[in-house]
KOLLO-282624 format. One record per residue (C-alpha): residue number from 1; x, y, z. Coordinates in nm, 4 decimals. Layout:
site num NUM; x X; y Y; z Z
...
This chain:
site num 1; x -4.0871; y 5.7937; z -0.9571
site num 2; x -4.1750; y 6.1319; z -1.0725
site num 3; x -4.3238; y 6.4346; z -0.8626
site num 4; x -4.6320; y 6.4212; z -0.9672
site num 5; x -4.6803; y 6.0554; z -0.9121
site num 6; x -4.5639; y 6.0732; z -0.5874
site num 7; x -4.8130; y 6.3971; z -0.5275
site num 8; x -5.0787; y 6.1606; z -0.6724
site num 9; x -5.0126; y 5.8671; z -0.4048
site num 10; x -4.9166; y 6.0672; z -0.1154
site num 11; x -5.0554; y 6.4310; z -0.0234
site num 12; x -4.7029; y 6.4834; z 0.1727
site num 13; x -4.7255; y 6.7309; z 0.4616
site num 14; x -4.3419; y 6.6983; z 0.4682
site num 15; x -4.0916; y 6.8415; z 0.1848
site num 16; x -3.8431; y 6.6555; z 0.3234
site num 17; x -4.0180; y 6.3330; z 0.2491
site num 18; x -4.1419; y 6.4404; z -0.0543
site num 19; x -3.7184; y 6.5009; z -0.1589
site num 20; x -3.6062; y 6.1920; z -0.0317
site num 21; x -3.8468; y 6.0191; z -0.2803
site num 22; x -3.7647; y 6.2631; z -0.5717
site num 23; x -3.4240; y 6.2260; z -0.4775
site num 24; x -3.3947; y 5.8406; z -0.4307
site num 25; x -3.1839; y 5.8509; z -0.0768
site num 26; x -3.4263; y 5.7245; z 0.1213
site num 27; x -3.3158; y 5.3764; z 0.3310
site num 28; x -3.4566; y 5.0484; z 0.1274
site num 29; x -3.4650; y 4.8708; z 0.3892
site num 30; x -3.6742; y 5.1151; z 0.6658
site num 31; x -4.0788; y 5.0736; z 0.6537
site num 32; x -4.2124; y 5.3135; z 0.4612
site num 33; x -4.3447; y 5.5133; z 0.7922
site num 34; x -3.9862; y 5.6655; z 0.7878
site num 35; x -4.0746; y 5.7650; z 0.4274
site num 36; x -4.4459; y 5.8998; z 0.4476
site num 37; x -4.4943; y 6.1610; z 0.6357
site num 38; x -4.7376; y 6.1829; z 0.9535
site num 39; x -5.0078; y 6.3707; z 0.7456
site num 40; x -4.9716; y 6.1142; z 0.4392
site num 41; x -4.9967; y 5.8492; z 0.6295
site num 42; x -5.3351; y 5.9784; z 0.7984
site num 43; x -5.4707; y 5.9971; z 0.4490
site num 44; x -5.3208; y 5.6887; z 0.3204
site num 45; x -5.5191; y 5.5371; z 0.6270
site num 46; x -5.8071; y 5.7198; z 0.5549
site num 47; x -5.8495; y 5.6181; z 0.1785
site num 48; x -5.7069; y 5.9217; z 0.0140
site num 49; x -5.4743; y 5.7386; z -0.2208
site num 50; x -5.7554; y 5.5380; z -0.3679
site num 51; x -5.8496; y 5.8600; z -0.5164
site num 52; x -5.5877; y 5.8621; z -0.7598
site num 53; x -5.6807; y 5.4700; z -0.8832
site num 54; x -5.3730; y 5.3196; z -1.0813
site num 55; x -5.3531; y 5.6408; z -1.3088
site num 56; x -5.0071; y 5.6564; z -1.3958
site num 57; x -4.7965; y 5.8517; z -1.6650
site num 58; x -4.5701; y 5.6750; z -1.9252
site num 59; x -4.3010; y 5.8954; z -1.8298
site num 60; x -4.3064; y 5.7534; z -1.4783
site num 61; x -4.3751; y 5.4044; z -1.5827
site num 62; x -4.0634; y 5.4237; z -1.7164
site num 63; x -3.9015; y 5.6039; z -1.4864
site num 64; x -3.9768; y 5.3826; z -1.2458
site num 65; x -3.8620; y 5.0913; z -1.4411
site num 66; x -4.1802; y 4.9547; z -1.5385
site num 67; x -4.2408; y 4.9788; z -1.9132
site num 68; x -4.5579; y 5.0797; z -2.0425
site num 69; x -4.8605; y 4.8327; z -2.0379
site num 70; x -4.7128; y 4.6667; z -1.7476
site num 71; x -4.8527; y 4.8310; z -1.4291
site num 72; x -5.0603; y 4.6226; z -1.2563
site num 73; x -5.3204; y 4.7395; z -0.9624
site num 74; x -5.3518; y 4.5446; z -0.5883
site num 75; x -5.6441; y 4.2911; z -0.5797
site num 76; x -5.7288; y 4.4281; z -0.2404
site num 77; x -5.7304; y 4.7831; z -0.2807
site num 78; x -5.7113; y 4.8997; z -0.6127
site num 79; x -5.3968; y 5.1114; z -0.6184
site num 80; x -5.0832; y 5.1014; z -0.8196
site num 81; x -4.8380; y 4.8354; z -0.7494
site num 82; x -4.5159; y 5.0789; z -0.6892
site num 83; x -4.3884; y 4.9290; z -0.3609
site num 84; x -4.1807; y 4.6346; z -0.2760
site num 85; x -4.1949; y 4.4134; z 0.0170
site num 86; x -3.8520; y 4.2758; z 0.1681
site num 87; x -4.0316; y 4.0609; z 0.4384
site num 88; x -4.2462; y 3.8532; z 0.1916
site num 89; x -4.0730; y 3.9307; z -0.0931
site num 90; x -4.3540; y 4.0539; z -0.3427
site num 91; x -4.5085; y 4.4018; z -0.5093
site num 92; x -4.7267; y 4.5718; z -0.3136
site num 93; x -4.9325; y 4.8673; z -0.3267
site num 94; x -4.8699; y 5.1462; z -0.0495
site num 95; x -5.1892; y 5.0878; z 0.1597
site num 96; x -5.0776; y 4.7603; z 0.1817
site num 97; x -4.7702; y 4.8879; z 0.3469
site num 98; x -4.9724; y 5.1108; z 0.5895
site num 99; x -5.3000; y 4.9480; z 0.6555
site num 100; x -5.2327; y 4.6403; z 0.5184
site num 101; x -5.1117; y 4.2724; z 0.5645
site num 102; x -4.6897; y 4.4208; z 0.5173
site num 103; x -4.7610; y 4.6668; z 0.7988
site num 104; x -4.4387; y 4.7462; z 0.9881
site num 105; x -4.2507; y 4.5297; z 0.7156
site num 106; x -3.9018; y 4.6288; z 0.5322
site num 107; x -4.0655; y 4.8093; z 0.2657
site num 108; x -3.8922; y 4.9830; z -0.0936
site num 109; x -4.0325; y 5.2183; z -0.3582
site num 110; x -4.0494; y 4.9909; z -0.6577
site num 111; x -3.8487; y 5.2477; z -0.8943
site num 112; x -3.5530; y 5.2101; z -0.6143
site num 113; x -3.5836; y 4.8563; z -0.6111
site num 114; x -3.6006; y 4.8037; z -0.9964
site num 115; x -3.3037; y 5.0514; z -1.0174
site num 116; x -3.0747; y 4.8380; z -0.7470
site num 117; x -3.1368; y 4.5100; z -0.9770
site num 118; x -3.1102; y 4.6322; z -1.2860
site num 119; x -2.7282; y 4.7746; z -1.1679
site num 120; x -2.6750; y 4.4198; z -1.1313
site num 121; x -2.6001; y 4.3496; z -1.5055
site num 122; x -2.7103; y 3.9843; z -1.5667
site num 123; x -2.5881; y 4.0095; z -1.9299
site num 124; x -2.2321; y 4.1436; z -1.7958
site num 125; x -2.2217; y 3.8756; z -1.5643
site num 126; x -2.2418; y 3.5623; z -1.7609
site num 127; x -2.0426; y 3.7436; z -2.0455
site num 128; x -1.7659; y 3.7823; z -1.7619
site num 129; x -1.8066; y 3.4133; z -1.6598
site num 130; x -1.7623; y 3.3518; z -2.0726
site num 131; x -1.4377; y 3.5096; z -2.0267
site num 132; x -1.3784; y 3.3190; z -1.7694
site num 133; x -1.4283; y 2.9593; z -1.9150
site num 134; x -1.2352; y 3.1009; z -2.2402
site num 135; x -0.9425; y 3.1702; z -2.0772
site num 136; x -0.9499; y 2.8462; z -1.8610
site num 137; x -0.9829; y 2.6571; z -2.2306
site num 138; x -0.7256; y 2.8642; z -2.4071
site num 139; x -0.4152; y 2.9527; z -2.0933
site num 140; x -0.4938; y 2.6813; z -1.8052
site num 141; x -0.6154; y 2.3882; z -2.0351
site num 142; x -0.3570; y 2.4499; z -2.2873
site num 143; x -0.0449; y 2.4294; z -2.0388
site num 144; x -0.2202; y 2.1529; z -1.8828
site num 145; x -0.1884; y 1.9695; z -2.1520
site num 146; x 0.1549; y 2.0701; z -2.2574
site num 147; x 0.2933; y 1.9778; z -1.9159
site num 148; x 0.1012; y 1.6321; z -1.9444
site num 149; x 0.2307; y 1.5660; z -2.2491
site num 150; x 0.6035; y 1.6655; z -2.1114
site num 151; x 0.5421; y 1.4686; z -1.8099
site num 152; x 0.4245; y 1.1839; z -1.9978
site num 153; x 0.7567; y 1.2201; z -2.1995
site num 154; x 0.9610; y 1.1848; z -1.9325
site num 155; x 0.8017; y 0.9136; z -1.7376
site num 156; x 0.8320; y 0.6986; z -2.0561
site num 157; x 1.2302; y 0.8201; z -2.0355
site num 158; x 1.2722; y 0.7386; z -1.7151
site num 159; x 1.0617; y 0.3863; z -1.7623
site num 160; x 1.2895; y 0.3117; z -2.0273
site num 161; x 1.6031; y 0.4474; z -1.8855
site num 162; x 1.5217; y 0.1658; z -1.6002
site num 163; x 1.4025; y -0.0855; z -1.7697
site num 164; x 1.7217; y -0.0629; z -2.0231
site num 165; x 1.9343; y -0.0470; z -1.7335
site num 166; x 1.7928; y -0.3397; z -1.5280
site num 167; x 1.7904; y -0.5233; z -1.9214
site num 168; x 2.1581; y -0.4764; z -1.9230
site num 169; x 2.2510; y -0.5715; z -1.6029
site num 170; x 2.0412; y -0.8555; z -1.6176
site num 171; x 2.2004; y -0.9682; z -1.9328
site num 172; x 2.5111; y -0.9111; z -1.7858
site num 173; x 2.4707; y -1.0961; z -1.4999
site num 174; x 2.2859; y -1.3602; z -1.7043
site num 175; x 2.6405; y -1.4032; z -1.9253
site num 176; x 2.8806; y -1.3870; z -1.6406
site num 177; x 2.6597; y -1.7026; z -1.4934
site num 178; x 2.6268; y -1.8889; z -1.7952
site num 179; x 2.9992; y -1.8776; z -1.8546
site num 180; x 3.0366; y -1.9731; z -1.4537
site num 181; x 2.8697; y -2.2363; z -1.4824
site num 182; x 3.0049; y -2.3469; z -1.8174
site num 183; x 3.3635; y -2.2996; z -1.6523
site num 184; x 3.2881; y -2.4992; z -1.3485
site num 185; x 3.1183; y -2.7296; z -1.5800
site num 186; x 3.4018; y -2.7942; z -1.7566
site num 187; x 3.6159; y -2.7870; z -1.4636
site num 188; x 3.4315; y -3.1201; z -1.3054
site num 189; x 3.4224; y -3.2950; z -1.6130
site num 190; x 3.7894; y -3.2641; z -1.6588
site num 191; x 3.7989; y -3.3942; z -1.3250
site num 192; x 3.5889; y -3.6974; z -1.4067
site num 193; x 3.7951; y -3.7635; z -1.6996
site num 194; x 4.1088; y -3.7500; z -1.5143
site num 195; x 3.9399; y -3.9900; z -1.2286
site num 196; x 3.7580; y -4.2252; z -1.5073
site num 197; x 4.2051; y -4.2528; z -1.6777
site num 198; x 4.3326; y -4.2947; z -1.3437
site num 199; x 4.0972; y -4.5240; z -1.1855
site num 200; x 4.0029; y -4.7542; z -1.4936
site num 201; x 4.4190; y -4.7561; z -1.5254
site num 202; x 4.4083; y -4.8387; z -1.1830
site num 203; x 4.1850; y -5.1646; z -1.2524
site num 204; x 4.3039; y -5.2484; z -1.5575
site num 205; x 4.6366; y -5.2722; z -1.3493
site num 206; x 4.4746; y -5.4713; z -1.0313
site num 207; x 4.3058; y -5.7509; z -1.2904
site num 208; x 4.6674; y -5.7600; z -1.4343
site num 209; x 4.8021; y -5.8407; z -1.0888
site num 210; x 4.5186; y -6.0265; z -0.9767
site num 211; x 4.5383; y -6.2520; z -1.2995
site num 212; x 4.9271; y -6.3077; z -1.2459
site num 213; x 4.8801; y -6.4454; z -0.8867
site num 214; x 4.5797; y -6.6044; z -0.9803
site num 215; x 4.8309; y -6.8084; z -1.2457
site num 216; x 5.1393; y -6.8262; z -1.0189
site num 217; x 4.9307; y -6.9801; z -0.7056
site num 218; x 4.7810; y -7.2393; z -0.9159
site num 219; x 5.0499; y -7.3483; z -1.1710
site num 220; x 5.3708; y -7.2910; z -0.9761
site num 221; x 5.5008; y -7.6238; z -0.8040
site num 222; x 5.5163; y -7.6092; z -0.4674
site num 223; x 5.8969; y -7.6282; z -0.4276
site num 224; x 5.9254; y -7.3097; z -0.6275
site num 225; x 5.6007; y -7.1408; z -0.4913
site num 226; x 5.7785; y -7.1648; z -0.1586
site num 227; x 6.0498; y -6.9369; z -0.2965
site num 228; x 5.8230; y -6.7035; z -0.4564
site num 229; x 5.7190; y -6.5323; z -0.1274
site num 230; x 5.8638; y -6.2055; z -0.1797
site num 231; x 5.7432; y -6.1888; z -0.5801
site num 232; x 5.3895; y -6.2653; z -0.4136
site num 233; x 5.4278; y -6.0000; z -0.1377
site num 234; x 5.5459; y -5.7183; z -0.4007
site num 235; x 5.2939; y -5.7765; z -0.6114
site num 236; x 5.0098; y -5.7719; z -0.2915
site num 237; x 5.1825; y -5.4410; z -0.1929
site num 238; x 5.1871; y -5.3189; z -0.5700
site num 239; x 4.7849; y -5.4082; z -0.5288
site num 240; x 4.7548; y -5.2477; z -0.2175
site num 241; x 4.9205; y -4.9004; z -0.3312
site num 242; x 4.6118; y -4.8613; z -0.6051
site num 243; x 4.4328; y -4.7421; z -0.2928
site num 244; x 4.0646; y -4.7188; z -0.2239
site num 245; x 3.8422; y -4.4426; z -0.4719
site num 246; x 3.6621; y -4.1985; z -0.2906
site num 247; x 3.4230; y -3.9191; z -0.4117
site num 248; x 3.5237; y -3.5342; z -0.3314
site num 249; x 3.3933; y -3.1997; z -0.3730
site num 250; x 3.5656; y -3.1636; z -0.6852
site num 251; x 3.3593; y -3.4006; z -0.8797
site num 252; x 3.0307; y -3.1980; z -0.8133
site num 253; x 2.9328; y -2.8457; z -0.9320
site num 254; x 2.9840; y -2.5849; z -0.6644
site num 255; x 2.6154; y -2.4016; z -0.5816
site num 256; x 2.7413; y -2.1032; z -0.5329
site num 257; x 2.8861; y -2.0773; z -0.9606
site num 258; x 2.4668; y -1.9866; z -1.0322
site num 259; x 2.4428; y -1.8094; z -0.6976
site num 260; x 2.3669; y -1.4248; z -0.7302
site num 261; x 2.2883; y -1.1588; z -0.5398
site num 262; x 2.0867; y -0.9333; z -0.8423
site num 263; x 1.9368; y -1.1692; z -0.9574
site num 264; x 1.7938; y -1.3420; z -0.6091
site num 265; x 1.7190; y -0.9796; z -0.5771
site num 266; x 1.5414; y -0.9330; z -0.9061
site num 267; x 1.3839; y -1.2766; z -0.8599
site num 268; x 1.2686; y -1.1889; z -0.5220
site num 269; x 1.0827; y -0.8672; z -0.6203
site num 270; x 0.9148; y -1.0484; z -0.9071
site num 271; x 0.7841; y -1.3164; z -0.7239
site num 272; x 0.6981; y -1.0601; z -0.4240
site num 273; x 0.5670; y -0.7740; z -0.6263
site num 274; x 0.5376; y -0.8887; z -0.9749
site num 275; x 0.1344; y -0.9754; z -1.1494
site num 276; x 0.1492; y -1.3096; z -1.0051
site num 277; x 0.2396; y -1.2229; z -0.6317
site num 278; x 0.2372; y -1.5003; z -0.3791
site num 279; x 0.0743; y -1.4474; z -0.0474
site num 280; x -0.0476; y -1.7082; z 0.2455
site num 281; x -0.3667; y -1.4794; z 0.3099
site num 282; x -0.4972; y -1.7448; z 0.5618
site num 283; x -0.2060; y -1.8255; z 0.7441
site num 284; x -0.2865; y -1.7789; z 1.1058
site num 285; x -0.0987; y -1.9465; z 1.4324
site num 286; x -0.2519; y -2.2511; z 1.5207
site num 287; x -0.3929; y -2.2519; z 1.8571
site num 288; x -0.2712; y -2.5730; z 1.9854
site num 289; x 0.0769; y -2.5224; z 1.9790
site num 290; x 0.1001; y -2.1869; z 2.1545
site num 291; x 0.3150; y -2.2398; z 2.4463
site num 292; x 0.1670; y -2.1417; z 2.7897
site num 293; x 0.4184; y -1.8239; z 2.8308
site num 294; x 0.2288; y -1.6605; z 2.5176
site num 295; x -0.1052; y -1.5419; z 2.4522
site num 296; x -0.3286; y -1.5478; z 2.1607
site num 297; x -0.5567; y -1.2807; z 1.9792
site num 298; x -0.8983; y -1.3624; z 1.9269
site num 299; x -0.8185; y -1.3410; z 1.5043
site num 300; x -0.5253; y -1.5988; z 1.5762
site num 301; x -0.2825; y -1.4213; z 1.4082
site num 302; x -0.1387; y -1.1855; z 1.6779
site num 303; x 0.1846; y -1.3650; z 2.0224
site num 304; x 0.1951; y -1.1766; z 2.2732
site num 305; x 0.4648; y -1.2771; z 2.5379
site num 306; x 0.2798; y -1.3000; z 2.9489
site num 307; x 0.4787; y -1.2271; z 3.2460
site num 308; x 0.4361; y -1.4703; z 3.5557
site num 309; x 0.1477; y -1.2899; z 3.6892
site num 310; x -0.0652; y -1.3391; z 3.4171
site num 311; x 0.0147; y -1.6339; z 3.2835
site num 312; x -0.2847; y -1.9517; z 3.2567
site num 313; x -0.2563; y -2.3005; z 3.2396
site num 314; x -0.4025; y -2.4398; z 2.9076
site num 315; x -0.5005; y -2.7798; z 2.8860
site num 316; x -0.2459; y -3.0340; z 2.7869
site num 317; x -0.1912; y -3.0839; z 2.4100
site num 318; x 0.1118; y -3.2692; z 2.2697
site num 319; x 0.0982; y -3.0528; z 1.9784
site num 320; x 0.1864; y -2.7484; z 2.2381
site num 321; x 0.5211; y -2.6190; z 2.3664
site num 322; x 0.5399; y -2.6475; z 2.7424
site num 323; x 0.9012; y -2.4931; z 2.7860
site num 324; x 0.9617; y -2.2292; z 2.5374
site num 325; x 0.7619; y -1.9345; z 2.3685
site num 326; x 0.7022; y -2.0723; z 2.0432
site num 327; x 0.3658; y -2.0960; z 1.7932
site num 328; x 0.3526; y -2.2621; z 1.4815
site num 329; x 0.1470; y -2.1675; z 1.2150
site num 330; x -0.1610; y -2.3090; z 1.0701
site num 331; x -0.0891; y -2.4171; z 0.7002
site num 332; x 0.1374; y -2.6808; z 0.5799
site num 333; x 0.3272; y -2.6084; z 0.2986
site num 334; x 0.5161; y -2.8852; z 0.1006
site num 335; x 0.4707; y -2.7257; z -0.2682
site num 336; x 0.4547; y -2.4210; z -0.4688
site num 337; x 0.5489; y -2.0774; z -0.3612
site num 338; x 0.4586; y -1.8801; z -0.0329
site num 339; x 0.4679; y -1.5688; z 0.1374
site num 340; x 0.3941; y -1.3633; z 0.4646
site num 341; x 0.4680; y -1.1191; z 0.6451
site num 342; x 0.5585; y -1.0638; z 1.0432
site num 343; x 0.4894; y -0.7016; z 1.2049
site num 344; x 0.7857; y -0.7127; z 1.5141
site num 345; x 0.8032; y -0.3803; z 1.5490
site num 346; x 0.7205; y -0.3902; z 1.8645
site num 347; x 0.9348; y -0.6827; z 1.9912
site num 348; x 1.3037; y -0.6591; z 2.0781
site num 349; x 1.3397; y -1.0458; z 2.1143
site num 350; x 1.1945; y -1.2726; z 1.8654
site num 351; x 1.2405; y -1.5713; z 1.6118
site num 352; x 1.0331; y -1.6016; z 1.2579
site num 353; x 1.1342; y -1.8819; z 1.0263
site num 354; x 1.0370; y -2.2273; z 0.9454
site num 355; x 1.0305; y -2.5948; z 1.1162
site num 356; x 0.9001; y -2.9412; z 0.9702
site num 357; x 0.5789; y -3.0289; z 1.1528
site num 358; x 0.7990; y -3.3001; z 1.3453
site num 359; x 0.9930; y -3.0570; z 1.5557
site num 360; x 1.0026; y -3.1830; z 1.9227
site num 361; x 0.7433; y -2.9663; z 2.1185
site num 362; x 0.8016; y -3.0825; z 2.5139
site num 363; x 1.0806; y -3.0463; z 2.6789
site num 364; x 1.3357; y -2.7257; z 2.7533
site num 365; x 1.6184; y -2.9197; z 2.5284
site num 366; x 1.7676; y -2.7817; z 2.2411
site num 367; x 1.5398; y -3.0643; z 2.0045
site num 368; x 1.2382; y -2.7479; z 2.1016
site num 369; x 1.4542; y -2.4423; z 2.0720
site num 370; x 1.3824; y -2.2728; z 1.7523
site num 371; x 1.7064; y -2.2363; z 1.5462
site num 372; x 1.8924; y -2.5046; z 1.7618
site num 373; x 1.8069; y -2.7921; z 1.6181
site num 374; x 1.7992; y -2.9508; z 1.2328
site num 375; x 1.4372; y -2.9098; z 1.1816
site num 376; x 1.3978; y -2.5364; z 1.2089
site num 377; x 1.5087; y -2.2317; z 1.0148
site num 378; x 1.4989; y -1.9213; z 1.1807
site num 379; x 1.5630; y -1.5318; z 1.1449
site num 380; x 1.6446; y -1.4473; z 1.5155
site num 381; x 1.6770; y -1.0970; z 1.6810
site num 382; x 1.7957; y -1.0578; z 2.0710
site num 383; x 1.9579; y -0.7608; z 2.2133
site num 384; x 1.9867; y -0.5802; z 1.8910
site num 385; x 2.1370; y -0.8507; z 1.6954
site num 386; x 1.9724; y -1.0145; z 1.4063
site num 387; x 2.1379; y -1.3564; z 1.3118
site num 388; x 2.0320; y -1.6324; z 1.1125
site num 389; x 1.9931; y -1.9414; z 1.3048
site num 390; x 1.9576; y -2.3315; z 1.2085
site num 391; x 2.0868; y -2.6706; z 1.3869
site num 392; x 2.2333; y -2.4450; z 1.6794
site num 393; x 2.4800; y -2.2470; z 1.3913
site num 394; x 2.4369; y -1.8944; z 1.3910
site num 395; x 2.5020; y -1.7017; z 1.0672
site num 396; x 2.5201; y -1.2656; z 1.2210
site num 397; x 2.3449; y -1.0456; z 0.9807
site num 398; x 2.4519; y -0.6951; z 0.8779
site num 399; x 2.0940; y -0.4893; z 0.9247
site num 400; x 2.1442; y -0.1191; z 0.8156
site num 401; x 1.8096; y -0.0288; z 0.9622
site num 402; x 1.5692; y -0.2224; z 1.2056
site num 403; x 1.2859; y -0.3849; z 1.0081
site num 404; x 0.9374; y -0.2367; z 1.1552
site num 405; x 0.8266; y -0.5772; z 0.9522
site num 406; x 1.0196; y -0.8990; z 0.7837
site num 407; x 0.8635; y -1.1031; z 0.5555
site num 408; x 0.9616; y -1.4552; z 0.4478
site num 409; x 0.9609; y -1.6208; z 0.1163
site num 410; x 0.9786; y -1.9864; z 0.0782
site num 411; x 0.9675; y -2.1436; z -0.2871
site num 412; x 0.9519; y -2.5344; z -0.2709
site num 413; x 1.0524; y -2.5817; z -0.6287
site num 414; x 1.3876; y -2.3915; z -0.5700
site num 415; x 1.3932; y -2.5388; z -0.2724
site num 416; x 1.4910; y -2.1601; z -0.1151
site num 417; x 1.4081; y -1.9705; z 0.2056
site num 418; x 1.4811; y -1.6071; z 0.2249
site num 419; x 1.3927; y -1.3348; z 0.4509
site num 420; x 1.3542; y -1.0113; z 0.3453
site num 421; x 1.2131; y -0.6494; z 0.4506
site num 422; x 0.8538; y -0.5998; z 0.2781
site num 423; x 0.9312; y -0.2067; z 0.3011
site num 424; x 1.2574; y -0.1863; z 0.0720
site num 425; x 1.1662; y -0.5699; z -0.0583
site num 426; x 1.5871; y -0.6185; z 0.0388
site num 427; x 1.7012; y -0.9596; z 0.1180
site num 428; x 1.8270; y -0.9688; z 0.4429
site num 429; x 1.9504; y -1.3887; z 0.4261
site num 430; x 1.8174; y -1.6362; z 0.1527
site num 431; x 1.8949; y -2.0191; z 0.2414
site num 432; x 1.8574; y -2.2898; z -0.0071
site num 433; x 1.8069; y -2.6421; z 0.1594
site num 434; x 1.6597; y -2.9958; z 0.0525
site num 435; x 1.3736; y -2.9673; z 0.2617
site num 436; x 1.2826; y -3.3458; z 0.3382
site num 437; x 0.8792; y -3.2779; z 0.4857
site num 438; x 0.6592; y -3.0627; z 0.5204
site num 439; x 0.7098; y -2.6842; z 0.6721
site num 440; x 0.5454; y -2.4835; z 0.8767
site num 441; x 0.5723; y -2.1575; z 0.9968
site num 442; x 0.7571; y -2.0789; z 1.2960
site num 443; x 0.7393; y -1.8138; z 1.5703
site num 444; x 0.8946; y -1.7484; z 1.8868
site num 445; x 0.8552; y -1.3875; z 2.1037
site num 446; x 0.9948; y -1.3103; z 2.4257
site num 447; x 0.9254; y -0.9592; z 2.4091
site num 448; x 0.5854; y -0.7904; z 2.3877
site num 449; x 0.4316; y -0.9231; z 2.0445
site num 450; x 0.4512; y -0.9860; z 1.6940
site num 451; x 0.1867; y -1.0284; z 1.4570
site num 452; x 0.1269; y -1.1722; z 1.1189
site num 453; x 0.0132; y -0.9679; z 0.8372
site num 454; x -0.2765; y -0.9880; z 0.5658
């Protein structure tokens, strides 16, 4: 704003107002009564600026950041547009700031204003934010995707590296039981051969006897017959010495020739993790045979051992255990593969495993103890031990680490029960037994609770 604009709005009394406003250090943001001085603001008020209309000069137009043909004049009182609001955020024209409706509001000389956003270069901005997105395409999109595609390279390495390895030991292990088997093969069918020689030698030898007695006790006279006695007996004895054929061990394949340790291993993890996992999602304890020294969560999956205090008398069921803290679960299983999961983390005495639905339930006998009898298969753990238990036999188990959880796998057409831990999917015992009838899952706690998983 030039001198004599600012003489033509304001007759300043003050020369120090009138240099703050030629000089441009006056404070945006105080009203514009620290600006005018006492005697311009008397004529302000008294309509002495409306003398001077919108008449403005093109050199302050543009001065003032306004270019030429642009100044504009307030509906209300006729003057120049050359101040700026802060309170309602619009151009006003100074009477407005002294008599009008932005009285006693933050006001600004337009030129200042203008001047303070046009140092704010728009253009410099968005070229700087070009810059920006430039360099993010060409440096931190660039090495992105030269460390994917180095990443990607070595996954498919390492994939490979695995997978070839596994491969190989697989194969290995795959020969080494092939040729087991073949050997023991071999091995029992010598032995047949050598049983079929010796025992069809054996009755080819017996007929032979039989046949000669047979002839002598029917076509020897008596007289001589009498003194054939001893012939007769030797040739009894000579029967007798064939002895009586019995089968052994060593005319059947031995299990353990296919048995191995990978490959249960391998076979585990592909059944347990593999596209076709297995899972019992709505196995569940049934609520019948809970035993009166457990209790049951309302979802039916969770034992939790009582003490005395708290313990209730359910009503009689013969499907229930009266003696011992055992639960049986809910679904039958006499086919195909299954798999669940037992959280007994929290439990320092417990028993998971399996039992055919005709275990004895009454009773504190052995015929209801889980693991003690022939119908039940357990994992059992009790003062820090963890054994495998089944028909009262107890088989200890080396654990490296406590299981938080243990899972159980039970394939009907193998015929094979294993336990494992779900975290490290390692086989802690795997059992294979001719299962005769129909299992079910089997719990016992004595300790706090366990809980089956989904």
């Amino acid at each position: 704003m030039t001198e004599r604009q600012v003489m033509c709005d304001f007759t300043c009394s003050s020369p120090s107002a009138l240099n703050a406003v030629k000089t441009g250090e006056m404070d945006c943001d105080q009203p514009i009564f620290s600006v005018l001085s006492g005697g311009a603001e008397q004529q302000l008020q008294a309509g002495d600026v409306s003398s001077c209309g919108g008449a403005t000069s093109p050199a302050a137009t543009t001065e003032s950041g306004i270019f030429p043909g642009e100044s504009e004049l307030c509906v209300e009182h006729e003057c120049e547009l050359d101040w700026f609001c802060g309170t309602e955020k619009r151009v006003i024209c100074s009477r407005c700031a002294v008599v009008g409706s932005c009285r006693g509001h933050s006001v600004t000389p337009l030129a200042t204003r203008v001047t303070a956003v046009r140092l704010v270069d728009v253009c410099e901005k968005i070229q700087l934010q070009a810059l920006r997105i430039e360099r993010f395409i060409n440096q931190t999109l660039t090495a992105k995707e030269q460390k994917l595609q180095a990443s990607a390279s070595r996954a498919r390495e390492q994939l490979l590296a695995q997978v070839g390895a596994a491969r190989e030991a697989l194969e290995e292990e795959e020969q080494r039981l092939l040729e087991e088997v073949q050997r023991e093969e071999e091995r029992v069918e010598q032995c047949l051969l050598t049983q079929r020689a010796h025992w069809s030698q054996a009755l080819a030898s017996l007929s032979q006897t039989r046949s000669g007695l047979v002839h002598t006790l029917t076509h020897t006279p008596d007289a001589r017959l009498v003194t054939s006695i001893q012939e007769i007996s030797e040739r009894v004895e000579e029967a007798e010495g064939v002895g009586e054929p019995c089968d052994t061990d060593q005319l059947n394949l031995k299990p353990g020739c296919s048995d191995s340790k990978l490959l249960r291993g391998l076979w585990a993890t592909a059944v347990l993790l593999g596209p076709n996992a297995y899972g019992s999602s709505f196995l569940k304890f049934d609520e019948r045979t809970v035993s009166p020294l457990l209790s049951l969560s309302d979802d039916f999956c969770t034992l939790t051992f009582q003490h005395k205090k708290s313990r209730q008398s359910p009503p009689y069921d013969p499907a229930r255990f009266d003696c011992w803290p055992n639960a049986l679960g809910s679904l039958s299983m006499s086919s195909g593969t299954h798999s669940w999961v037992v959280d007994v983390g929290q439990s320092a005495a417990f028993k998971v495993g399996v039992c055919y639905t005709s275990v004895e339930r009454k009773g504190s006998g052995n015929e209801a103890r889980l693991g003690l009898n022939s119908q039940s298969w357990v994992l059992s753990h009790y003062d820090g031990d963890y054994s495998f238990c089944h028909a009262g036999k107890k088989v200890p188990l080396q654990v490296v680490r406590r299981p938080q959880r243990i899972g159980l796998l039970l394939d009907w057409t193998s015929q094979t029960l294993m336990f494992y831990e779900p975290d490290s999917s390692g086989v802690l015992y795997s059992v294979t037994h001719e299962f005769s009838a129909p299992l079910l899952a089997a719990c016992a706690v004595a300790d706090r609770s366990i809980t089956i998983l989904h």
